[in-house]
C-alpha positions as CSV (number, residue, x, y, z in Angstrom):
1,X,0.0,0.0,0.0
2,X,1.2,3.4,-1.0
3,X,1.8,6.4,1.7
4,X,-0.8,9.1,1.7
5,X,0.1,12.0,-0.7
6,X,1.3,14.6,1.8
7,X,-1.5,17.5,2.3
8,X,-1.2,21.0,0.3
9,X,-1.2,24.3,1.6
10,X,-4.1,25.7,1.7
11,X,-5.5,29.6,1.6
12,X,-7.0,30.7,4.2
13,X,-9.2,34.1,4.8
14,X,-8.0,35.9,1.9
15,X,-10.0,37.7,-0.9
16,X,-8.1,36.8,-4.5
17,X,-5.9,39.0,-6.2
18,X,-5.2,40.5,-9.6
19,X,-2.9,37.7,-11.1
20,X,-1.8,36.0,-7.7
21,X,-2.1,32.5,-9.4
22,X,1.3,33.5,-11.5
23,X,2.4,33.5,-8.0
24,X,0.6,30.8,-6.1
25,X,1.0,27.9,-8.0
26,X,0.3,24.6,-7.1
27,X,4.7,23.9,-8.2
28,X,5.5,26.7,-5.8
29,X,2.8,26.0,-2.6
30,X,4.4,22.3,-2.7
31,X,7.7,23.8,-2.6
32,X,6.9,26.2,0.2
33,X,5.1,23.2,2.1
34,X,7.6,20.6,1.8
35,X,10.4,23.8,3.4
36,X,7.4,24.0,6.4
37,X,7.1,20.3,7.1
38,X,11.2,19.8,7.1
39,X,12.1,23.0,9.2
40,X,9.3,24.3,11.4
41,X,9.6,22.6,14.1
42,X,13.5,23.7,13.9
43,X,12.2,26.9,14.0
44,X,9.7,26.5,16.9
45,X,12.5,24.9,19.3
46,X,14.6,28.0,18.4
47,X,12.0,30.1,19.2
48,X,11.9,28.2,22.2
49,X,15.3,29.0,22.7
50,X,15.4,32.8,22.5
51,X,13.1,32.3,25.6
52,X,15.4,30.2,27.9
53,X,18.3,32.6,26.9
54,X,16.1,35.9,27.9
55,X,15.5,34.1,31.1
56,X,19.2,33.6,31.9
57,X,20.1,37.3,30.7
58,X,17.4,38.4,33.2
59,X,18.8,36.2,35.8
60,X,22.4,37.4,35.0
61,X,22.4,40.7,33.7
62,X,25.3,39.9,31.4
63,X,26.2,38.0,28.2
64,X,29.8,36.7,26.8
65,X,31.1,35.1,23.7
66,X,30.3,31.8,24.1
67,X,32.9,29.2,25.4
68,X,31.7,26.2,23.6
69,X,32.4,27.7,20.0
70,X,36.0,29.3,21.1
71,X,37.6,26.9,18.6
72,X,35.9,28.3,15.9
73,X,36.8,31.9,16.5
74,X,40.1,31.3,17.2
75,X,40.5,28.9,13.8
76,X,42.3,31.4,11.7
77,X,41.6,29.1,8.0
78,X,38.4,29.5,7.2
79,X,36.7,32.1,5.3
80,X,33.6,32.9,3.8
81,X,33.0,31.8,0.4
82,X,34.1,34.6,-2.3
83,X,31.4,37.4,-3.3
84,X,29.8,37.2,-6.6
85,X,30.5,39.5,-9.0
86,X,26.7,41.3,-8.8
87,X,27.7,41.5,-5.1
88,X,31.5,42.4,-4.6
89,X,30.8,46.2,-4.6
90,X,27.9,47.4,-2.3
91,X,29.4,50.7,-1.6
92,X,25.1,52.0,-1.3
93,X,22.3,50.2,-1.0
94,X,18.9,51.3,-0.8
95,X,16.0,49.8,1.2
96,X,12.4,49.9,0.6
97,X,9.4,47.8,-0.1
98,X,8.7,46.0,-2.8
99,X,5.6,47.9,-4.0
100,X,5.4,48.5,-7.7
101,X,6.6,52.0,-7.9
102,X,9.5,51.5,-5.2
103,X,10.4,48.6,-7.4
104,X,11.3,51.0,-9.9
105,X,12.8,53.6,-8.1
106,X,15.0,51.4,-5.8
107,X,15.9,49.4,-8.8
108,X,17.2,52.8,-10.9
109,X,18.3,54.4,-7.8
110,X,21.7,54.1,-8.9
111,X,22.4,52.5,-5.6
112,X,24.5,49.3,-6.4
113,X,21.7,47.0,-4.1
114,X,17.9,47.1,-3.4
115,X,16.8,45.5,-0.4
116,X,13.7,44.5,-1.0
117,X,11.8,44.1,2.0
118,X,9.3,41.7,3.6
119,X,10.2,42.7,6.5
120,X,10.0,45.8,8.7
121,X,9.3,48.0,6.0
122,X,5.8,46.1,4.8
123,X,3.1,45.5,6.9
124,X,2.4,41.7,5.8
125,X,-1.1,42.3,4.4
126,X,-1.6,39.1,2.0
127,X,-1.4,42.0,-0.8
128,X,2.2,43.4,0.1
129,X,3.3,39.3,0.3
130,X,1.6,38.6,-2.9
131,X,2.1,41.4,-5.1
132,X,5.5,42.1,-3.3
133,X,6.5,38.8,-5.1
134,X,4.8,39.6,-8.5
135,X,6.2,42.9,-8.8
136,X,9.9,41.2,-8.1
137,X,8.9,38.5,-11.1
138,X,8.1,41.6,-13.4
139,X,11.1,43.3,-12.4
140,X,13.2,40.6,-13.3
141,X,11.2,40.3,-16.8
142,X,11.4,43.8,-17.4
143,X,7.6,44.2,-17.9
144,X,7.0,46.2,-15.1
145,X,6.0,49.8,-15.2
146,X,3.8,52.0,-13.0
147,X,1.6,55.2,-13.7
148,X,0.5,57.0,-10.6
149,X,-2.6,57.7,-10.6
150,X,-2.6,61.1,-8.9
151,X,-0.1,63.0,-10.7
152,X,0.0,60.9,-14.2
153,X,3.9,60.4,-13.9
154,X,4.8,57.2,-15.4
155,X,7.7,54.8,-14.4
156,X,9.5,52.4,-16.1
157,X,13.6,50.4,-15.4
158,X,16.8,52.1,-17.2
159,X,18.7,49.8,-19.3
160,X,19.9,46.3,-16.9
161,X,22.9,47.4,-16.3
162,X,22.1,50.5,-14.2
163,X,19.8,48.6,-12.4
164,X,20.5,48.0,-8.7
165,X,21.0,44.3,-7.8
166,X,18.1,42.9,-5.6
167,X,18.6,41.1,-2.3
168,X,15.6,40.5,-0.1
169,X,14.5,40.3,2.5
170,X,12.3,37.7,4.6
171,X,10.4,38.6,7.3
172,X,11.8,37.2,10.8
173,X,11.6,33.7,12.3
174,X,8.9,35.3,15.0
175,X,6.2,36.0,12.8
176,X,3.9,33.5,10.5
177,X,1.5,34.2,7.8
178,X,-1.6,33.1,8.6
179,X,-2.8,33.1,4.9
180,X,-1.1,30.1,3.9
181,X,-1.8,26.8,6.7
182,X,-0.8,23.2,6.4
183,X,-3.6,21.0,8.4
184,X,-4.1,24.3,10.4
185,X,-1.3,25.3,10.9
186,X,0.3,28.5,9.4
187,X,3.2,28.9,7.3
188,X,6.4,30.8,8.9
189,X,6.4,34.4,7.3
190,X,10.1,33.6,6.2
191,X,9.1,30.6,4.7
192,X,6.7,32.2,2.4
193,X,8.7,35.0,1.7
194,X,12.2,32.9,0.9
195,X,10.2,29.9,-0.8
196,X,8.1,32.1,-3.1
197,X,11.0,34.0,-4.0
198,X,13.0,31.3,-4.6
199,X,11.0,28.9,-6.6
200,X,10.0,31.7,-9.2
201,X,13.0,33.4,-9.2
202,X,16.5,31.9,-8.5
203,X,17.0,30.3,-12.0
204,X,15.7,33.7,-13.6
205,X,18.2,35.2,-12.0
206,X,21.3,33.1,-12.6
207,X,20.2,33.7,-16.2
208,X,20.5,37.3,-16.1
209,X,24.4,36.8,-14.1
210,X,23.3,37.3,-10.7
211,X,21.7,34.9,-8.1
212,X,19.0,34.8,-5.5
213,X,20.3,36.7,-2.5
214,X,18.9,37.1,1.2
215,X,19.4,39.8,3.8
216,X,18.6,37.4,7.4
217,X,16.7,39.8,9.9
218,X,16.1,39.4,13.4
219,X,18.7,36.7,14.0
220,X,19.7,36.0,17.7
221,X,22.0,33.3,17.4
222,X,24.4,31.0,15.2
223,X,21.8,27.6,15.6
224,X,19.3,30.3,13.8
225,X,21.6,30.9,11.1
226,X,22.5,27.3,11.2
227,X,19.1,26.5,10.4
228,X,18.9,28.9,7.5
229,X,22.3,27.2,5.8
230,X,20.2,24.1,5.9
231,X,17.6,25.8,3.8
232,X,19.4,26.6,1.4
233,X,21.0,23.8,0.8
234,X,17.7,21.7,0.6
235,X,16.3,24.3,-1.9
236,X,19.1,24.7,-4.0
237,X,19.1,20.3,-4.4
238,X,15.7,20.6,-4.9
239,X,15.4,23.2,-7.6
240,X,18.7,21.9,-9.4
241,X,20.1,25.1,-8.4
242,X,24.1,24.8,-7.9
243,X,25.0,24.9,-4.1
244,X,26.8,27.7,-2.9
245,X,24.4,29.7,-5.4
246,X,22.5,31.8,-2.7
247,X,24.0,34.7,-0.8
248,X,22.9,35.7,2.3
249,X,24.1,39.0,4.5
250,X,22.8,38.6,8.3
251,X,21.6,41.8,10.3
252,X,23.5,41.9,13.4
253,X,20.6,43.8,15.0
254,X,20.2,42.0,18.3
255,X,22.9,42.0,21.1
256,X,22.6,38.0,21.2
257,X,23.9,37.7,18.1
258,X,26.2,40.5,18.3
259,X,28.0,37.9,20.7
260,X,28.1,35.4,17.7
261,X,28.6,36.7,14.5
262,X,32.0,34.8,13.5
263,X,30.0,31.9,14.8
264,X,27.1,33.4,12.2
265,X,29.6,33.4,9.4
266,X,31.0,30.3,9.6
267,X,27.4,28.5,10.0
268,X,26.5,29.8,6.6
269,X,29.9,30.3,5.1
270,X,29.5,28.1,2.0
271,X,26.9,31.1,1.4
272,X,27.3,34.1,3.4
273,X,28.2,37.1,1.8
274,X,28.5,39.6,5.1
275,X,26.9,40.9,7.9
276,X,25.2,44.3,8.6
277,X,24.8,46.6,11.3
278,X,21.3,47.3,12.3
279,X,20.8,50.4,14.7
280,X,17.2,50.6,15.3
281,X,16.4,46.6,16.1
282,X,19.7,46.5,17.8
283,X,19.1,49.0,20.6
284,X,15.4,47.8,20.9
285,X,17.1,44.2,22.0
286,X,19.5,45.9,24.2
287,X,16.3,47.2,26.0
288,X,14.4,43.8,25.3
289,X,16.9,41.5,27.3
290,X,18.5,43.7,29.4
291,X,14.7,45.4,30.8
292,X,15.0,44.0,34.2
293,X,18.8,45.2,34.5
294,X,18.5,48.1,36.7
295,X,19.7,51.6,35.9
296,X,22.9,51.0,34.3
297,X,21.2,49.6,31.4
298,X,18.2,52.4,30.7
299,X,19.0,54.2,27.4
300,X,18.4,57.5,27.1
301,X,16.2,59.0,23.8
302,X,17.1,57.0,21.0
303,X,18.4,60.3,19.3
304,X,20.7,60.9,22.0
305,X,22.3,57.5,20.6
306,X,24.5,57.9,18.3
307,X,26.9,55.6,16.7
308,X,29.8,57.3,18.3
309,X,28.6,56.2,21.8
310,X,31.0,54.0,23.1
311,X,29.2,50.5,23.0
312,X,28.0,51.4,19.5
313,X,31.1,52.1,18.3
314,X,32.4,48.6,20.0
315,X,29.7,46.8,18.1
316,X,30.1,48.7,14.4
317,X,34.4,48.2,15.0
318,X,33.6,44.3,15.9
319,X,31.4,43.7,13.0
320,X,34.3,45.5,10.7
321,X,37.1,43.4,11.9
322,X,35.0,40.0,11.9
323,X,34.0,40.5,8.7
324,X,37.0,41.0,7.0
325,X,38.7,38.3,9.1
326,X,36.7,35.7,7.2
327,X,36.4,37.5,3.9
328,X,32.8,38.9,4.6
329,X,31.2,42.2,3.4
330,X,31.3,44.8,6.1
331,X,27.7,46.8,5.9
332,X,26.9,49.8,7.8
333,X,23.7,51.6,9.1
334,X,20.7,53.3,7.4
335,X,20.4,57.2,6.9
336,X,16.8,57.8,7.2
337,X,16.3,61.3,6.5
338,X,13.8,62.0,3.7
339,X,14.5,65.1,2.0
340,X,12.0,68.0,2.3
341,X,10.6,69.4,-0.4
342,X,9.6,73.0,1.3
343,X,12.6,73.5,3.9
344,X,16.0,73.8,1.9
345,X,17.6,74.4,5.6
346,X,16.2,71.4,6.9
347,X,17.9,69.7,4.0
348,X,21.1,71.6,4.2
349,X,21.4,70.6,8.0
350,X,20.6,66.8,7.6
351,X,22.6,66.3,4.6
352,X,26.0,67.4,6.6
353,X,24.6,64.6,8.9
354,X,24.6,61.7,6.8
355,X,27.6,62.6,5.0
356,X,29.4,63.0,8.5
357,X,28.0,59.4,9.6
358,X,28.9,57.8,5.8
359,X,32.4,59.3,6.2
360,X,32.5,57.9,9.2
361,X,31.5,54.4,8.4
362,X,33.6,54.6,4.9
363,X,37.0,55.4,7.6
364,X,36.0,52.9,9.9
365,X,36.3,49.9,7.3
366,X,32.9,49.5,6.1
367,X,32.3,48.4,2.3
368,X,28.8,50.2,2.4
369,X,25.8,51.6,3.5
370,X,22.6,51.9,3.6
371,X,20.4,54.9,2.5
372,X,16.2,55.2,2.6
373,X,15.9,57.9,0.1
374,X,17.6,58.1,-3.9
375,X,18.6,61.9,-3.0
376,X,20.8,60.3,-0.5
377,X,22.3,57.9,-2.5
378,X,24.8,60.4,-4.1
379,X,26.2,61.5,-1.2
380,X,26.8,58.2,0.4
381,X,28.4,57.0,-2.6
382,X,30.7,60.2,-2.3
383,X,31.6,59.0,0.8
384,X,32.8,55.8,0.0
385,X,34.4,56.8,-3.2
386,X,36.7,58.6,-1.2
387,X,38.0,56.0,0.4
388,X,37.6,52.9,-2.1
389,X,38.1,54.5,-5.5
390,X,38.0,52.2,-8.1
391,X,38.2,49.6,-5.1
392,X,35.1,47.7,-5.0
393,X,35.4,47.3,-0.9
394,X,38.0,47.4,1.4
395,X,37.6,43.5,3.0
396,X,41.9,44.1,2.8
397,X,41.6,46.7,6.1
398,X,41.7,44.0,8.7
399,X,41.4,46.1,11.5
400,X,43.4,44.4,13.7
401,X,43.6,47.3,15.8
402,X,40.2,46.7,16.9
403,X,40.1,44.9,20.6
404,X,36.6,44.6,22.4
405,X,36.3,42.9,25.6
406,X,32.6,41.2,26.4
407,X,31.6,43.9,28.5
408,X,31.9,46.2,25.7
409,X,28.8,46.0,23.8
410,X,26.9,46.4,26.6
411,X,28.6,48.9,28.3
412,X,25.2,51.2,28.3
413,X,26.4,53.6,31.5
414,X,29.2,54.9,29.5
415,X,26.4,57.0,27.7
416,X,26.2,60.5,29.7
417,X,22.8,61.3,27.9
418,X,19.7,60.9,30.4
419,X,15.9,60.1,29.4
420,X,14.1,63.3,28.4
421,X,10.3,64.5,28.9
422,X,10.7,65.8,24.9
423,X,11.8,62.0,24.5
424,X,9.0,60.4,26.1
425,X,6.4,62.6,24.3
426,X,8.7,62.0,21.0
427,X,8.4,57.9,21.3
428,X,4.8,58.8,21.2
429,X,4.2,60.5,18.5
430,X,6.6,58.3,16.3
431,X,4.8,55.2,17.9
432,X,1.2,56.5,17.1
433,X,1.5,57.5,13.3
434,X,4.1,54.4,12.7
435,X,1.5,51.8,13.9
436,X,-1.5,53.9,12.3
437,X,0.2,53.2,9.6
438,X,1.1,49.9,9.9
439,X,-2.3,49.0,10.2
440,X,-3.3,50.7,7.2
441,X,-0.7,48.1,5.3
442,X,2.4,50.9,4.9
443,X,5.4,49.2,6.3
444,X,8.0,52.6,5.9
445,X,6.1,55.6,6.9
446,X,7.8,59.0,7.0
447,X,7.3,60.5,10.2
448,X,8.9,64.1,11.0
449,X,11.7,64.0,7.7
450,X,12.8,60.5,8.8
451,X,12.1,57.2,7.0
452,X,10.6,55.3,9.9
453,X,10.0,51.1,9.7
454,X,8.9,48.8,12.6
455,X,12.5,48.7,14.1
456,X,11.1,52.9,15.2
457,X,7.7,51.9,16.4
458,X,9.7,48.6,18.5
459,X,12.3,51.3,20.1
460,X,9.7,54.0,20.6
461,X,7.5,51.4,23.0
462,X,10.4,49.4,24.4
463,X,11.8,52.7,26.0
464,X,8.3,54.0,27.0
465,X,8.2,50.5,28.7
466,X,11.6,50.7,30.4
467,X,11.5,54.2,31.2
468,X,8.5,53.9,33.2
469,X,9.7,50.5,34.9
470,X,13.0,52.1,35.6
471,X,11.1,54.6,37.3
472,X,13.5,57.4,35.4
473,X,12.7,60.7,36.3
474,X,13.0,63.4,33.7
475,X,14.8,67.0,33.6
476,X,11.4,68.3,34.6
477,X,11.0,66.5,37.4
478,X,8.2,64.5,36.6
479,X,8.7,60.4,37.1
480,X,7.8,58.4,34.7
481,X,4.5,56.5,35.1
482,X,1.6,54.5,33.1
483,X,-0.4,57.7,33.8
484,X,1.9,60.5,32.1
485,X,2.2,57.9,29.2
486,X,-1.5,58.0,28.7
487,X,-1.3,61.7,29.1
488,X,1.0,62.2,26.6
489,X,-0.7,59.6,24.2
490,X,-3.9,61.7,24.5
491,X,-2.6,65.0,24.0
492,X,-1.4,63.3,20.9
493,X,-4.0,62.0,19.7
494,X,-5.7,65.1,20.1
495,X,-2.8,67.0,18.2
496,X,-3.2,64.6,15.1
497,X,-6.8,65.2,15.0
498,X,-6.3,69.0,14.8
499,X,-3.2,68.6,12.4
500,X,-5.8,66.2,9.4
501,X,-9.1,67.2,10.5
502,X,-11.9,65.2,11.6
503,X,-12.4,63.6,8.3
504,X,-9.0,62.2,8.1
505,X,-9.1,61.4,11.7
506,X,-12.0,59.5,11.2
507,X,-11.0,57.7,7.9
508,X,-7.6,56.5,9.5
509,X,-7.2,54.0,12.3
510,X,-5.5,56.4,15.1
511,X,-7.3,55.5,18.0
512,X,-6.3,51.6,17.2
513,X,-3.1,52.9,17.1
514,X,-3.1,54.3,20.4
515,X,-4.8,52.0,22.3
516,X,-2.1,49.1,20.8
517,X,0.7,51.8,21.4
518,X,-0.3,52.2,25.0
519,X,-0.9,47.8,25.6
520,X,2.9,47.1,24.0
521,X,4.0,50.0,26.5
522,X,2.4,49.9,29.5
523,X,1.7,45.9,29.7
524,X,3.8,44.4,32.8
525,X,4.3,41.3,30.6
526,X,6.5,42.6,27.7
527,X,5.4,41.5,24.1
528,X,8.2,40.1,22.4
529,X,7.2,42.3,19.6
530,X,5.2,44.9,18.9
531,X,4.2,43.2,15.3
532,X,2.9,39.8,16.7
533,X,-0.6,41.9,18.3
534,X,-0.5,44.1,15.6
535,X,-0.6,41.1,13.1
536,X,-4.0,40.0,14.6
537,X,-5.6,43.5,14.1
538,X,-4.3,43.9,10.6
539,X,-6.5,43.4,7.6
């Protein structure tokens, strides 16, 4: 007797889309449900995981390099396997998500990479997965174009080779897409995102001299990127795809895996291609696993951080001198400034500040950056230029000057700054129109000249939470409480309704906002993250 034929995915409380069947085949839904039944319960033991180590941090209040992989750190030999030629100079890279008319404009940017997100900067409506994936499959078949429909401006790609090559990104091992179930139970959101990708596009790709390339977000430890190494490999033998095909670059955005990144390298070296310093999620897992940690560990407003404080700079010099150790692309931080289009003197002002912070990171050792706007791009690339000329990185600069003891990266007291009242009722502000937003299905939001994703919204409530549990008071003397929160999120409220008008107010999902703003900050148990209750009220 013959085994059963294993069950499909099925869809699941979702209205059909324009042409999502060129997506959603029945080749590609076995392919993304034979990757769930091999490696979800991987993933739900290391989600399991992340939980026992929070525990410990709380009980311990520290975190070391870990003694059981010592050997591989101090194994001079190995290295990462070389770049690809589509990926050996990322001296800018733009991010954005994969909407049709970002398509185009990340893709002639004139950045040398897009990352195309799934993640933080796309609320996971089953439209922004779907057509997120379509719009890549046009891109790649060069019948994409895009009219808006409010000024009449058309779109359209430059000729291939001034086209931005395309790495994207998954959403994080925390979140699942409840769209797509297997006997009832949903897909992983990474899953989707990687196996949809993958399946349609990884041989399209190879044909046009590139590959299929992965950015890795929200990693917290080397077993999580072990994991994803054994994705790849079974989806490369499965397709007929070559191994060592796929690149992926992992965001060093948590301060776990900040502990572990030659460890990180080396479980995905057959296909790593670097690592990537992510400010915003990073300082929102400082303040995630180190909540409980008493004063030394309370940050002040996340503007007062800068990448020149000392346990920043310990982090972006580490990542440097890792990288190029093992042969790896060193990537630096985003510049989220959006340009205004009324206030030259706003430009002027935060155009000195990103080309102070990409010389920086240039200087430092870094083989790129990232950028959120195409007026930026320019003077990013300037920056590098300066250093790299007709380089195409600077993996060479080992920067074996750099030294950083354990204690270094989370040396938080060596910041002088202090909580502000200006702070609080900024975190607010940010948090409310982010998540309103969010809800609405935008994923990158500009709030206040800044690009903003859900790394913003996740540090804006993470330091409402641990300043009022820290019990910090502020410069004017008032402590902060669950009470002056709610204040502040009122008066807000009340500010945005004056600011669009009762109409708008009404049209848009602020009070939502607010009420989910205040739960993820004011809750005494902490949400993991901010996008796991925001999932269940988006639609």
């Amino acid at each position: 007797m013959s085994a059963p034929a294993p069950s499909s995915l099925a869809i699941v409380d979702a209205e059909p889309l324009p042409r999502q069947d060129e997506v959603l085949t029945p080749a590609a839904l076995a392919f993304v449900a034979e990757l769930h039944r091999r490696f979800t319960p991987r993933r739900d033991e290391l989600l399991a995981r992340r939980g026992e180590r929070r525990a410990e941090i709380a009980r311990t209040s520290t975190l070391d390099f870990l003694p059981e992989t010592a050997a591989i750190r101090a194994d001079d030999s190995w290295k990462v396997a070389p770049a690809p030629a589509a990926l050996n100079d990322r001296r800018v890279e733009i991010t954005g998500p994969t909407d049709r008319k970002m398509t185009i404009n990340a893709l002639n940017s004139g950045a040398r990479v897009w990352l195309a997100d799934f993640e933080d900067a796309s609320a996971p409506t089953w439209e922004n997965v779907v057509l997120g994936q379509l719009n890549l499959m046009d891109a790649y078949n060069r019948s994409i174009d895009f009219t808006d429909p409010r000024s009449g401006k058309s779109y359209a790609l430059k000729p291939a080779d001034e086209l931005a090559t395309v790495v994207t990104r998954p959403r994080g091992w925390h979140l699942d897409e409840r769209h797509l179930q297997l006997d009832g139970t949903p897909v992983p959101g990474a899953l989707v995102d990687f196996g949809l990708y993958f399946f349609h596009n990884a041989q399209r790709l190879i044909d046009l001299g590139k590959g299929p390339y992965f950015y890795l977000p929200k990693t917290e430890s080397h077993l999580e990127a072990r994991l994803w190494n054994d994705i790849f490999v079974f989806a490369q033998d499965e397709l007929g795809i070559p191994q060592g095909t796929v690149r992926a670059t992992v965001l060093i955005e948590t301060i776990t895996a900040a502990y572990e990144m030659e460890e990180i390298l080396y479980e995905l070296r057959d296909h790593a291609s670097g690592l990537n310093a992510g400010r915003w999620d990073y300082l929102f897992s400082i303040v995630k696993n180190f909540r409980d940690g008493g004063a030394k560990f309370v940050l002040p407003d996340r503007n007062a951080v800068t990448m020149t404080a000392p346990f920043m700079r310990a982090y972006t010099e580490l990542l440097v001198r890792t990288c190029h150790k093992r042969g790896a692309h060193a990537i630096g931080g985003m510049a989220a400034f959006i340009p205004s289009r009324r206030d030259a003197e706003v430009n002027k002002v935060a155009f000195e500040k990103v080309k102070a912070d990409k010389d920086r990171e240039a200087n430092d050792g870094f083989d790129g950056s990232w950028v959120a706007h195409p007026d930026l791009v320019p003077i990013a690339m300037a920056s590098f230029d300066a250093v790299l000329g007709e380089k195409p990185n600077q993996k060479e600069r080992l920067r074996e000057d750099v030294s950083v003891a354990a204690g270094d990266l989370i040396a938080i007291d060596t910041l002088h700054a202090k909580p502000t009242y200006e702070g609080l009722r900024n975190a607010v502000a940010v948090g409310i129109r982010y998540i309103e937003a969010w809800l609405r299905g935008m994923g990158a939001v500009a709030i206040f000249n800044l690009m903003e994703d859900a790394a913003t919204a996740e540090i804006s409530r993470s330091q409402i939470w641990q300043w009022i549990n820290a019990d910090v008071v502020f410069e004017n003397g008032e402590h902060a409480t669950a009470d002056l929160a709610r204040k502040v999120a009122a008066e807000e409220l009340a500010a945005i309704r004056a600011e669009i008008g009762d109409e708008a107010f009404a049209a848009g999902q602020w009070q939502e906002a607010h009420d989910l703003l205040l739960q993820v900050s004011l809750d005494q148990d902490y949400a993991d993250f901010l996008t796991l209750p925001a999932y269940e009220r988006l639609r």
